[in-house]
N, C-alpha and C positions, 0 to 999 in steps of 0.2 A: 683388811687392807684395801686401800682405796683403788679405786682403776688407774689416777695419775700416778701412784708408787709402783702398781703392776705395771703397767704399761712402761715408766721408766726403766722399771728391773727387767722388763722382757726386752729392751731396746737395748742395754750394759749387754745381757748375755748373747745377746746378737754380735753385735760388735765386737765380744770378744772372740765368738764361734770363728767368725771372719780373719780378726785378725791376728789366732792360731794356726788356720787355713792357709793366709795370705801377705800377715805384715801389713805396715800400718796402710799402706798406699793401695794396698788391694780388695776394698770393699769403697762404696759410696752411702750415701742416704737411702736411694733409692732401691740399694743390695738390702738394707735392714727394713725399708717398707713394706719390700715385698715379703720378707719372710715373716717379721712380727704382723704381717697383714693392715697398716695403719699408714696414712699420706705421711709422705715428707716432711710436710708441714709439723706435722704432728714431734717427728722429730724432734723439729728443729723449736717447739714451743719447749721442748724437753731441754734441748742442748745447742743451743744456740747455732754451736760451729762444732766441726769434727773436733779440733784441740776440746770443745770444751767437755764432748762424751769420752772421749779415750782420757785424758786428764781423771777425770770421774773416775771412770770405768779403772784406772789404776791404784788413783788414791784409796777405793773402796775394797781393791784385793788387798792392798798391804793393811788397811784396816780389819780385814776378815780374817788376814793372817795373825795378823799382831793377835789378835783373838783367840783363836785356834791352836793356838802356838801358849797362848797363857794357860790355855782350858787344858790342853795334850800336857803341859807341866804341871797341873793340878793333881791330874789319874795317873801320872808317871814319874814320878821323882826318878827314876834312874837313869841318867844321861846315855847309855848305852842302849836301855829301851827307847828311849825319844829319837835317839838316831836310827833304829831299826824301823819307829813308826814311821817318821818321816821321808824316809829314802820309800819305805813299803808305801807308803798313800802314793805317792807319784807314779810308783809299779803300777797299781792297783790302777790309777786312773788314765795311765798309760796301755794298759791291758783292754783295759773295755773302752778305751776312746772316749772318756766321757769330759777327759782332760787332757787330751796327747799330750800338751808344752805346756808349760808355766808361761802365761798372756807376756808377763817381765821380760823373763828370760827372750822372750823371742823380741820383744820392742828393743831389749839391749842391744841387743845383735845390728837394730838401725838409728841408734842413737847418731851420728853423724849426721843424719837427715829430719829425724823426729823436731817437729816446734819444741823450744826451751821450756816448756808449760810442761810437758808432757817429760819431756827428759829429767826436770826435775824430778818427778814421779818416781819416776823408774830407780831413779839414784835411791831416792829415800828407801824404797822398796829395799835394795841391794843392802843400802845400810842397816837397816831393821834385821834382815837376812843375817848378814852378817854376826852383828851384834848379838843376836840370840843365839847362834852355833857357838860363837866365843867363848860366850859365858856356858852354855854346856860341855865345852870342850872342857872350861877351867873346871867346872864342878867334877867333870868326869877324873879328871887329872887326881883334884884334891880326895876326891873318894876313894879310890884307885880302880876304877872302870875302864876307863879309856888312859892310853899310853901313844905315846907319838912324843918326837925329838924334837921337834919344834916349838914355838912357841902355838900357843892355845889360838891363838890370830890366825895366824899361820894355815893352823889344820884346822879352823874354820873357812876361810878361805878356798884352802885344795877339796875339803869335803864337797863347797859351793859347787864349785867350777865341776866336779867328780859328777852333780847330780844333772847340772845341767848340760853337761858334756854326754853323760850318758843319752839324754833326753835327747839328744842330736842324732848318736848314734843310732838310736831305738827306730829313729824317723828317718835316717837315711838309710837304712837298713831294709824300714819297712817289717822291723822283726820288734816288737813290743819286750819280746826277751828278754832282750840285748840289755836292756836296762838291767834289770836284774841282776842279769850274769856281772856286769861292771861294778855295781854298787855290795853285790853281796859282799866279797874279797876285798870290798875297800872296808866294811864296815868292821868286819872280820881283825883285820888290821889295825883297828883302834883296838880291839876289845884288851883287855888286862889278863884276862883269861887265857890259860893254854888252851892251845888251838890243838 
């Protein structure tokens, strides 16, 4: 790997450290020079303007997602196991801090102030999100794995909202748990299986 691809990917994971920490407004340049140890400058050869690394810095998580998300339905065809992995990885990186928030999730939250560059991002993100619980809702439906009254949309959606709500909770809590305990009983609740 070349040092301008590291040095890029240590400035993304900076910035995102930050603006799970703090939101979009609460780091600067000079907050990721000091920590990835490199001038300003240097940044700014990298990403011109803040829009254009957080831009980056999102388009690249839903690209890692889109990913991740096709690789985890390769080793998991069962839509009940893909909802256990997925609620569980956010546990998991809620747990040890190595991810508290979803980068997304927390810019949603200031989309009303976020540059349009960036907001589009975040939608795309949500939409992808979306799109992908949908379609495992409908397969879970069609299998008969998962059950819920509503439409397959629907309980992609409330699922959404269930993980990142939790993710609030976890964090205003200060209790990593908290997630957990939310998402278990939700997950639970789709299954087809007596409980």
């Amino acid at each position: 790997m070349s040092n301008l691809v590291m040095t890029s990917d240590q400035i993304l994971a900076s910035a995102r450290n930050f603006i799970v920490a703090g939101g979009y407004n609460g780091f600067s340049y000079a907050d990721i020079a000091g920590e990835v140890g490199i001038r300003k400058a240097s940044i700014h050869h990298h990403f011109p303007s803040k829009v254009d690394l957080v831009r980056t810095l999102v388009a690249r998580h839903r690209e890692r997602t889109e990913i991740a998300m096709a690789d985890l339905e390769s080793k998991l065809p069962d839509p009940l196991a893909l909802l256990q992995t997925y609620a569980g990885y956010w546990a998991k990186c809620i747990e040890d801090a190595s991810v508290p928030f979803c980068v997304c999730a927390l810019l949603a939250s200031e989309l009303p102030v976020l540059p349009p560059e960036i907001a589009v991002e975040v939608r795309a993100y949500f939409r992808f999100l979306s799109s992908w619980l949908t379609k495992v809702m409908q397969r879970g439906a069609e299998q008969g794995v998962l059950k819920f009254t509503g439409s397959a949309e629907l309980e992609a959606e409330t699922f959404m909202a269930t993980v990142h709500g939790a993710m609030l909770s976890a964090r205003a809590y200060g209790t990593p748990a908290i997630f957990d305990t939310i998402l278990t009983p939700t997950v639970q609740r789709l299954s087809a299986k007596v409980h």
